[in-house]
PQR file with spaces between the fields and no chain letter, atoms N, CA, C, O and H, PARSE charges and radii, in Angstrom:
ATOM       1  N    UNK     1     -12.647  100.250    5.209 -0.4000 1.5000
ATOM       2  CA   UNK     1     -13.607   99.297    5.729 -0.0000 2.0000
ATOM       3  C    UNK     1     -13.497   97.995    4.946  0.5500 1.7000
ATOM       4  O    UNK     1     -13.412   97.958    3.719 -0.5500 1.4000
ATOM       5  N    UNK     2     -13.504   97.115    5.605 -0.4000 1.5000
ATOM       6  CA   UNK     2     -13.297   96.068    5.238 -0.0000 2.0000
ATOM       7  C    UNK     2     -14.731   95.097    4.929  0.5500 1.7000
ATOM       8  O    UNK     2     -15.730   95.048    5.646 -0.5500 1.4000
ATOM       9  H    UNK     2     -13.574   97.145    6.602  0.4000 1.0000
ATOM      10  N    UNK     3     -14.434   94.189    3.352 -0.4000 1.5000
ATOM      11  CA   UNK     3     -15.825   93.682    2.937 -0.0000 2.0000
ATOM      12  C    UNK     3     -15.909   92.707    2.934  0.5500 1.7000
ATOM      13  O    UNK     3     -14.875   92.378    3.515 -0.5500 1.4000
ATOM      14  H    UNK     3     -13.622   94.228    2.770  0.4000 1.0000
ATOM      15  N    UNK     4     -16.727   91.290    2.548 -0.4000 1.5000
ATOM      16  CA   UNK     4     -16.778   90.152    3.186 -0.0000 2.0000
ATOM      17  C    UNK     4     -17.532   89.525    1.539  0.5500 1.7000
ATOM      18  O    UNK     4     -18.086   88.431    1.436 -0.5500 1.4000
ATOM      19  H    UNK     4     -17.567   91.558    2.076  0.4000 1.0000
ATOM      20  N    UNK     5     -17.330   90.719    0.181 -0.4000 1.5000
ATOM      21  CA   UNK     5     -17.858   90.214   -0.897 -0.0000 2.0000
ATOM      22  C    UNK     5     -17.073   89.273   -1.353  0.5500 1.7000
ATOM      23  O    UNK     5     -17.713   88.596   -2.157 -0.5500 1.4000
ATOM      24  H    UNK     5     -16.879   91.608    0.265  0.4000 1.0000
ATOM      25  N    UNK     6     -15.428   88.700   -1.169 -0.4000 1.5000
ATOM      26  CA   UNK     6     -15.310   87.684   -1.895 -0.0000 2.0000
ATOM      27  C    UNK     6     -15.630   86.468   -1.366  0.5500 1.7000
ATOM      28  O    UNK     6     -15.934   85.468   -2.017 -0.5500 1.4000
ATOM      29  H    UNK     6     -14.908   89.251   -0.515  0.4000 1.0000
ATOM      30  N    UNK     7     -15.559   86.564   -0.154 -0.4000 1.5000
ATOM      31  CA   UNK     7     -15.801   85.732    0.457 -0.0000 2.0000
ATOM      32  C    UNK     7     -17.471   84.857    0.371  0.5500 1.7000
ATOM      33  O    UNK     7     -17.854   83.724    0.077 -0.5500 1.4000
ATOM      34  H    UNK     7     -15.312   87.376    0.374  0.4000 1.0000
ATOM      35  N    UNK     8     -17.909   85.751    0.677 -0.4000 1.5000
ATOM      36  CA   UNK     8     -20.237   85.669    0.254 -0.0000 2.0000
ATOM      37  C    UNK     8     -19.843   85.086   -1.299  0.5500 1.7000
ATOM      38  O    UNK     8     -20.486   84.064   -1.541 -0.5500 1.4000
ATOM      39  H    UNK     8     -17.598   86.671    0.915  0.4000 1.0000
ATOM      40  N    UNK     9     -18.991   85.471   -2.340 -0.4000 1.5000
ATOM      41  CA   UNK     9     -18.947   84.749   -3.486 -0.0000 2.0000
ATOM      42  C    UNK     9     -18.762   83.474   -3.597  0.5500 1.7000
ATOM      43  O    UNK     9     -19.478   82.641   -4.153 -0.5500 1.4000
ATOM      44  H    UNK     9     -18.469   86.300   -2.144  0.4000 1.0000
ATOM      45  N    UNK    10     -17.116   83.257   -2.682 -0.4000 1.5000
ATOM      46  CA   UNK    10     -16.632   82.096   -2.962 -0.0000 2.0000
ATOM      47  C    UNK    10     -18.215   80.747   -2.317  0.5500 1.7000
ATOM      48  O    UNK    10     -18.426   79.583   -2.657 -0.5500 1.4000
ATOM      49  H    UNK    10     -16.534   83.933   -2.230  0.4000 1.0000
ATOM      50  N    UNK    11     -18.805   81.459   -1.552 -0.4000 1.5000
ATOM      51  CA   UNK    11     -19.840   80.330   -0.414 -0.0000 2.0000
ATOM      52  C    UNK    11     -21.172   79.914   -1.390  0.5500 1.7000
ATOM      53  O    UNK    11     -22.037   79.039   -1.348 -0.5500 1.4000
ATOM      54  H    UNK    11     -18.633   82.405   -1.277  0.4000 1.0000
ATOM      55  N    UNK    12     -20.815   81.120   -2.348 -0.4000 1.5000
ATOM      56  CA   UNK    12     -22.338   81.043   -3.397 -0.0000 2.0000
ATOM      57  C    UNK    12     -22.091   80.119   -4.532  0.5500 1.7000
ATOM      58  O    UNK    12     -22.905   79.366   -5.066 -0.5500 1.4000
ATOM      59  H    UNK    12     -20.113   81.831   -2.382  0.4000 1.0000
ATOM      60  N    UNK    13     -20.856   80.294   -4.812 -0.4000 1.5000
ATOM      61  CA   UNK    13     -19.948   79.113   -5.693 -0.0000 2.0000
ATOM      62  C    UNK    13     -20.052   77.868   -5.734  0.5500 1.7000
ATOM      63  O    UNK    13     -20.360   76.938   -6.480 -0.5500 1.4000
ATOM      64  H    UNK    13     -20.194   80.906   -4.379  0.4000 1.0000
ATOM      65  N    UNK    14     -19.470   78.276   -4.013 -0.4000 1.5000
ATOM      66  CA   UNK    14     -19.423   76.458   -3.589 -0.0000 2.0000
ATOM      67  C    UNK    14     -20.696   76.172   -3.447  0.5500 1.7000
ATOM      68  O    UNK    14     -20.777   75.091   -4.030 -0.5500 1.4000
ATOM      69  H    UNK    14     -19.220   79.031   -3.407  0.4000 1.0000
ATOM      70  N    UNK    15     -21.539   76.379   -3.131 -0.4000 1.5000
ATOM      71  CA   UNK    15     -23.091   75.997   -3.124 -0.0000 2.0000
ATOM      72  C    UNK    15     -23.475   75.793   -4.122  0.5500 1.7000
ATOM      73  O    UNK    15     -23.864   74.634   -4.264 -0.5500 1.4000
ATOM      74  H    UNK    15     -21.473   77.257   -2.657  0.4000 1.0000
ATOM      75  N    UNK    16     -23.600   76.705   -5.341 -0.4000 1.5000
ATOM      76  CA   UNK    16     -23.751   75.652   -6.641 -0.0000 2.0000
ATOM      77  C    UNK    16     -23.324   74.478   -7.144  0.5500 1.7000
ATOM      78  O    UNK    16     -23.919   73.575   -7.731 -0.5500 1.4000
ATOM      79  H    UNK    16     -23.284   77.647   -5.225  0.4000 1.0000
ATOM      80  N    UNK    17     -21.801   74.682   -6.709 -0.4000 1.5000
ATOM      81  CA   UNK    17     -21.760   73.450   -7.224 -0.0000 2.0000
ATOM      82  C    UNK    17     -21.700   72.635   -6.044  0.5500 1.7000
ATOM      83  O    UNK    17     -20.509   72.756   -5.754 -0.5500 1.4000
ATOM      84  H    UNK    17     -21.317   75.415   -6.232  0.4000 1.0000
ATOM      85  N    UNK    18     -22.092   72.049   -5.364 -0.4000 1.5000
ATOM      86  CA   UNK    18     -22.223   71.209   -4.182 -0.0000 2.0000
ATOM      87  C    UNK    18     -23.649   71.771   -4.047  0.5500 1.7000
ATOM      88  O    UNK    18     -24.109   72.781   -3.513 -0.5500 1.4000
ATOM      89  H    UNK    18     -23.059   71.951   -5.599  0.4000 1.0000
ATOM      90  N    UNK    19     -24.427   70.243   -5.059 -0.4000 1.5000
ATOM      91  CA   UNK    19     -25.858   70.687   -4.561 -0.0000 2.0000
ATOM      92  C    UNK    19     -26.567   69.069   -3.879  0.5500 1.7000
ATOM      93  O    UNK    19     -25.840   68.567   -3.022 -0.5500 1.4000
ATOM      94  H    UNK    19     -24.053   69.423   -5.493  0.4000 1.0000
ATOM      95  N    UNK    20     -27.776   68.337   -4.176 -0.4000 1.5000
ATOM      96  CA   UNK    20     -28.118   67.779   -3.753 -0.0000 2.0000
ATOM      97  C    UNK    20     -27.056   66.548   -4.655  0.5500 1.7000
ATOM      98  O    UNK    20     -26.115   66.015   -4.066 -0.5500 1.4000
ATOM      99  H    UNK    20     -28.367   68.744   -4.872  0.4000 1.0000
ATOM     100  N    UNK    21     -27.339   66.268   -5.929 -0.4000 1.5000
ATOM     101  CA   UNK    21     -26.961   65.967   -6.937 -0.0000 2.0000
ATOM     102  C    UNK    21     -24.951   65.615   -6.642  0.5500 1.7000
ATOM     103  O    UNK    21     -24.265   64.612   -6.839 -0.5500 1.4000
ATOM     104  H    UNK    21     -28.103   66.700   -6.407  0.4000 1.0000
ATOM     105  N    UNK    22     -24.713   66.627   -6.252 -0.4000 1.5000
ATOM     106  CA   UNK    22     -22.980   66.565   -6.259 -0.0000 2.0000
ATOM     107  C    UNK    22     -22.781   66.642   -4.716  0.5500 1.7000
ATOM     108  O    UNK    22     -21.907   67.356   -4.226 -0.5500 1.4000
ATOM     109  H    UNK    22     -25.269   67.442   -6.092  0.4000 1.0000
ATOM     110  N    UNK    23     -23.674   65.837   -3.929 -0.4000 1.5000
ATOM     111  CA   UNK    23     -22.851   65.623   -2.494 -0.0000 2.0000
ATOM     112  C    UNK    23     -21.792   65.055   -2.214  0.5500 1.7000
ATOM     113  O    UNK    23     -21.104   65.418   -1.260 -0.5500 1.4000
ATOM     114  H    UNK    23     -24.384   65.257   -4.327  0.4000 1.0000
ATOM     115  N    UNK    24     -21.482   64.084   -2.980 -0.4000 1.5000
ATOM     116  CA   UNK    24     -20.316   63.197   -2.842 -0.0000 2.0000
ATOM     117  C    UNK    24     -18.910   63.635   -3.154  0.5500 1.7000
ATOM     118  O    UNK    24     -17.882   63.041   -2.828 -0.5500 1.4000
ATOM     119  H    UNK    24     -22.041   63.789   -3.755  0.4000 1.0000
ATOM     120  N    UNK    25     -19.037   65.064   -4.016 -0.4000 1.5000
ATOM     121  CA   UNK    25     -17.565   65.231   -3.912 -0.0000 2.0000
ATOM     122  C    UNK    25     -16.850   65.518   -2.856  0.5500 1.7000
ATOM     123  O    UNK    25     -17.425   65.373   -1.777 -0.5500 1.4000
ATOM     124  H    UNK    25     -19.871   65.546   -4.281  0.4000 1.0000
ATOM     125  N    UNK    26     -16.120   65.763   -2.849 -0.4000 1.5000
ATOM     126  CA   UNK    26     -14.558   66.054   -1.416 -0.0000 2.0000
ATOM     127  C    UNK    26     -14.464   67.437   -1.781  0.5500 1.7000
ATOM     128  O    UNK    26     -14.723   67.992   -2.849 -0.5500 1.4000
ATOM     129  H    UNK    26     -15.653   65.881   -3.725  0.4000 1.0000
ATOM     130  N    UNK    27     -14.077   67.851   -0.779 -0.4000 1.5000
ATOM     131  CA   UNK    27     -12.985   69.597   -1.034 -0.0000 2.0000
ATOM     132  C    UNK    27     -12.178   69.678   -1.775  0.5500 1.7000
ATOM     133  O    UNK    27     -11.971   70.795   -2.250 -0.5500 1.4000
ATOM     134  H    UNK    27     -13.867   67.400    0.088  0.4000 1.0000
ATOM     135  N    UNK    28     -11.435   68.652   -2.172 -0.4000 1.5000
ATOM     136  CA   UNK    28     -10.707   69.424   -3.173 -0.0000 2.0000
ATOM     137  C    UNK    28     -11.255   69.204   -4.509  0.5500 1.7000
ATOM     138  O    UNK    28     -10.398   69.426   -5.364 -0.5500 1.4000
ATOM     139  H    UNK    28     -11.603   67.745   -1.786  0.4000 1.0000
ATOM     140  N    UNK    29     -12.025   68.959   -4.838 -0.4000 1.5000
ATOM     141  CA   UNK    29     -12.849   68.558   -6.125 -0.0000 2.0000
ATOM     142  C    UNK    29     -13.902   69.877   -6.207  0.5500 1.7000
ATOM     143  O    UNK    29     -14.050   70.469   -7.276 -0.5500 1.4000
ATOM     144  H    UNK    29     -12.722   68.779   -4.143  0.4000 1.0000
ATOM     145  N    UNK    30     -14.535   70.236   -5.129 -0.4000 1.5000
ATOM     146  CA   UNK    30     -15.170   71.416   -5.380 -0.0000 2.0000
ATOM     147  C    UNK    30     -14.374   72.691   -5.282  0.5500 1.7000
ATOM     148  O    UNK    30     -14.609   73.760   -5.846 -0.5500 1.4000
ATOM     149  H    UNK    30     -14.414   69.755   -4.260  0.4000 1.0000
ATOM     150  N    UNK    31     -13.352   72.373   -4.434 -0.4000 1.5000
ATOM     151  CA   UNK    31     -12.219   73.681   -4.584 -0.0000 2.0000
ATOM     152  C    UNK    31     -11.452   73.831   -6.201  0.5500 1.7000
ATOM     153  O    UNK    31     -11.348   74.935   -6.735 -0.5500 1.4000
ATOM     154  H    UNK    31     -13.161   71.505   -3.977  0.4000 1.0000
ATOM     155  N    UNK    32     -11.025   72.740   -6.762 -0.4000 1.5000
ATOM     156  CA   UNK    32     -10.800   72.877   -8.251 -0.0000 2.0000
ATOM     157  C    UNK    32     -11.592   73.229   -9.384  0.5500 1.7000
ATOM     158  O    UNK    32     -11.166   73.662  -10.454 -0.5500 1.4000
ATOM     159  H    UNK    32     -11.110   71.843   -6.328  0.4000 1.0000
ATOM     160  N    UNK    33     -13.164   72.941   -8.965 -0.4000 1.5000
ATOM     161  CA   UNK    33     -14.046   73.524   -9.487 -0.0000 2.0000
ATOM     162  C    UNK    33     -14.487   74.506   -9.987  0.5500 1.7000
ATOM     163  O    UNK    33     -14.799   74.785  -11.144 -0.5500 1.4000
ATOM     164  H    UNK    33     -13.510   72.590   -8.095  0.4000 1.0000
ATOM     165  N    UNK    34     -14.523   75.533   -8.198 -0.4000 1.5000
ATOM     166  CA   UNK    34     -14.290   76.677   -8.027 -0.0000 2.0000
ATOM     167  C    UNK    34     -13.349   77.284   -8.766  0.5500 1.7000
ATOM     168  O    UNK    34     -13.688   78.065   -9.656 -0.5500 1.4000
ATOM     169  H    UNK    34     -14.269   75.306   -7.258  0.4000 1.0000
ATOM     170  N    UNK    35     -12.280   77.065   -8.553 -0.4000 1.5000
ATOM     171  CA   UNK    35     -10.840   77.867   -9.511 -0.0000 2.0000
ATOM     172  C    UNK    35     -11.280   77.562  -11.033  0.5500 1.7000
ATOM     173  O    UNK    35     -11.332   78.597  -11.698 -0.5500 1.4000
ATOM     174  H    UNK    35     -12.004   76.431   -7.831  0.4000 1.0000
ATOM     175  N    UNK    36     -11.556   76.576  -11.631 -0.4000 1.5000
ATOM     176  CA   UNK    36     -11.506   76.407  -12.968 -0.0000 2.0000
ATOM     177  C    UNK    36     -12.668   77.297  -13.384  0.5500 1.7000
ATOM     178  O    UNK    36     -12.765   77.699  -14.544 -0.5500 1.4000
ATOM     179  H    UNK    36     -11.513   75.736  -11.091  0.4000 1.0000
ATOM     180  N    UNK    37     -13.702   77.656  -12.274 -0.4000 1.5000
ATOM     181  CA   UNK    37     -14.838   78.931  -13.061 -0.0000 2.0000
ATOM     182  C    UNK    37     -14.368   79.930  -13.032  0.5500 1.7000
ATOM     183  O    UNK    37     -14.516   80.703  -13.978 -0.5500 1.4000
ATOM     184  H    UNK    37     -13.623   77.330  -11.332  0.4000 1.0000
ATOM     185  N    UNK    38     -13.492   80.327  -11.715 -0.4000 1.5000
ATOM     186  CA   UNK    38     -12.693   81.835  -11.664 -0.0000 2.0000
ATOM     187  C    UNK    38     -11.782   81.834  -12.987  0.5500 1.7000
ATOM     188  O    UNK    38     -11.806   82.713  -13.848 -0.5500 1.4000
ATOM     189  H    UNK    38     -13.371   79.699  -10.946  0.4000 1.0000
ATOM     190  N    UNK    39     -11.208   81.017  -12.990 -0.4000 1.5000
ATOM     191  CA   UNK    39      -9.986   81.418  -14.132 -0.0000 2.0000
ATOM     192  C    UNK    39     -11.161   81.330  -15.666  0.5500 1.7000
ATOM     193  O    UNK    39     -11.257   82.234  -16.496 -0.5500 1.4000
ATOM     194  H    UNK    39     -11.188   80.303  -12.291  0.4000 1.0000
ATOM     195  N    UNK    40     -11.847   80.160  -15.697 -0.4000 1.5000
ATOM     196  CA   UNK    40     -12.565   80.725  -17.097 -0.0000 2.0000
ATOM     197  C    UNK    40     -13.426   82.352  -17.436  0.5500 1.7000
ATOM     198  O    UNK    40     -13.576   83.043  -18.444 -0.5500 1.4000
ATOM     199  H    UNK    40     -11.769   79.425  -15.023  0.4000 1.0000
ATOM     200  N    UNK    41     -13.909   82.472  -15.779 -0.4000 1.5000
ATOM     201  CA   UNK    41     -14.629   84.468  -16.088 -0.0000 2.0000
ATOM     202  C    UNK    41     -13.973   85.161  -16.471  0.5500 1.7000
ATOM     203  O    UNK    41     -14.308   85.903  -17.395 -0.5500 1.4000
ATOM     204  H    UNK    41     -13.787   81.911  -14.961  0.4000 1.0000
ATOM     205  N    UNK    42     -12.465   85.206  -15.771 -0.4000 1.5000
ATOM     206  CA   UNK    42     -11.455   85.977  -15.572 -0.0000 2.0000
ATOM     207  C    UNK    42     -10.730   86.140  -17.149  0.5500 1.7000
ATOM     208  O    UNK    42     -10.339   87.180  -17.679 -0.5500 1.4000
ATOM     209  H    UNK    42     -12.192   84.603  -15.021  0.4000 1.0000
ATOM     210  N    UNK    43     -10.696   84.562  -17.758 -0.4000 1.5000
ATOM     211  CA   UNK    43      -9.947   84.481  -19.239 -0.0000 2.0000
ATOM     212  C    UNK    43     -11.143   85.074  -20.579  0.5500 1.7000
ATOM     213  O    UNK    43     -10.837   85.335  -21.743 -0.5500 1.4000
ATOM     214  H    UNK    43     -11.014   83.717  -17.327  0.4000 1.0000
ATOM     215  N    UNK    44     -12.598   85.167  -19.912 -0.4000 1.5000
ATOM     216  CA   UNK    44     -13.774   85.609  -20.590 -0.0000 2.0000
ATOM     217  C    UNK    44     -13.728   86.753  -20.564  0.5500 1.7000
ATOM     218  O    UNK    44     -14.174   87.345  -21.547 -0.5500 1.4000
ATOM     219  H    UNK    44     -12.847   84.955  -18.967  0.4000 1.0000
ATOM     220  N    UNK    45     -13.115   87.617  -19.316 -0.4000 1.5000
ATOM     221  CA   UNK    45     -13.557   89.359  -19.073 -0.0000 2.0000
ATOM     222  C    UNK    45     -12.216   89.785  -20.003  0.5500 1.7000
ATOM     223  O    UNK    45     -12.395   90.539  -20.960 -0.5500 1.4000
ATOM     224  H    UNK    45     -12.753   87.136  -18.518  0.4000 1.0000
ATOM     225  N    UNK    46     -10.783   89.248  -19.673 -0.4000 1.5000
ATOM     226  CA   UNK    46      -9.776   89.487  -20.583 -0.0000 2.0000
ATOM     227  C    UNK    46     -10.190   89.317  -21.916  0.5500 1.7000
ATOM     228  O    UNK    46      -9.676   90.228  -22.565 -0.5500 1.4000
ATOM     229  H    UNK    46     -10.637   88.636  -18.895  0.4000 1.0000
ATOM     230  N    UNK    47     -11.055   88.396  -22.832 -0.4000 1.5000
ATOM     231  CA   UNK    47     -10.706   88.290  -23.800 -0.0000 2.0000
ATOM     232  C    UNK    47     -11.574   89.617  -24.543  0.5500 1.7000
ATOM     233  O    UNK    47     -11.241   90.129  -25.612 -0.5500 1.4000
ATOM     234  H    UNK    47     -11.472   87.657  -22.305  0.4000 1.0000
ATOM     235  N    UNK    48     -13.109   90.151  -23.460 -0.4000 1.5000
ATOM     236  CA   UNK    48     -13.235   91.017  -24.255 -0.0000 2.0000
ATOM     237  C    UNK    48     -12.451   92.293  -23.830  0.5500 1.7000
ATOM     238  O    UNK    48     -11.824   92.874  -24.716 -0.5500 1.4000
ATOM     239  H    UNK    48     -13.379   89.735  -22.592  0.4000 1.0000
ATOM     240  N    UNK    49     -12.431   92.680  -22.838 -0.4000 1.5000
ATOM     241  CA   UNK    49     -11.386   93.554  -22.765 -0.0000 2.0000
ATOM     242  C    UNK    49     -10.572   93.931  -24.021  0.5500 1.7000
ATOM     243  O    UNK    49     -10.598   94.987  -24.652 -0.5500 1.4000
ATOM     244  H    UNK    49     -12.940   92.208  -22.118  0.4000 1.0000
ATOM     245  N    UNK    50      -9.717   92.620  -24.269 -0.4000 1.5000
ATOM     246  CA   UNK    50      -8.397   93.000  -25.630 -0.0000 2.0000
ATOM     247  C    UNK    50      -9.775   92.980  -26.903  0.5500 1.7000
ATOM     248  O    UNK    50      -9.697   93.612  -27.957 -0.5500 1.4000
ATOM     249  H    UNK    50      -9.696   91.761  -23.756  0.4000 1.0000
ATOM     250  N    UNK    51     -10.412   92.522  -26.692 -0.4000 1.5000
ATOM     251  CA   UNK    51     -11.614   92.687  -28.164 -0.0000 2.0000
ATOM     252  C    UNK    51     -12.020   93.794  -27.948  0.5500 1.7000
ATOM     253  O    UNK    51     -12.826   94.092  -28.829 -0.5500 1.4000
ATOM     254  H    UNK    51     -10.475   92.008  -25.836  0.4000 1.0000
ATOM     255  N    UNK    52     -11.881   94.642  -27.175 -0.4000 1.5000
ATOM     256  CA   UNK    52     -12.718   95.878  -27.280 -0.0000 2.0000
ATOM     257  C    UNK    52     -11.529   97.293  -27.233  0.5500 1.7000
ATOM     258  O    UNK    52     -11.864   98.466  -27.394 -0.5500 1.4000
ATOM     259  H    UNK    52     -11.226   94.400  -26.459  0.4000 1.0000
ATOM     260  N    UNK    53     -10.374   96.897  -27.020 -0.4000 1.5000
ATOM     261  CA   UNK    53      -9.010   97.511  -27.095 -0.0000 2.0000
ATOM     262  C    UNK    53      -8.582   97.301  -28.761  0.5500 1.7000
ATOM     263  O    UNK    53      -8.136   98.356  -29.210 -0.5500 1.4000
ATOM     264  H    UNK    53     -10.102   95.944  -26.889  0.4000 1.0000
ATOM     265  N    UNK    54      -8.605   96.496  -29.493 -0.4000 1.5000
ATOM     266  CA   UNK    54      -8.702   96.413  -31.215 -0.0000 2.0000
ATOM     267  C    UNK    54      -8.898   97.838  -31.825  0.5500 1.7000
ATOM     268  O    UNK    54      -8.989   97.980  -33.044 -0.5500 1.4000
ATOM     269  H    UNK    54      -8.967   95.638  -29.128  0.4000 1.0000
């Protein structure tokens, strides 16, 4: 069965950051956004991961 959670993520994302405040950016400014939080969780869950592999 197929799920629709990354997707409901990526929309909750972009909604934070595209709020009243940050209307003016473009797509690709909130799409780089987006990626630069994925890759910082992603480099956060790795780092404890190997901290907890020690």
């Amino acid at each position: 069965m197929a799920t629709s959670v990354p997707s409901e993520q990526a929309y909750s994302t972009a909604g934070a950051i595209v709020s009243i405040q940050r209307a003016r950016l473009g797509d690709d400014a909130v799409a780089a956004v987006s990626e630069m939080q994925s890759f910082l969780k992603l480099n956060e869950t790795t780092a404890k991961f190997e901290s907890n592999t020690d």
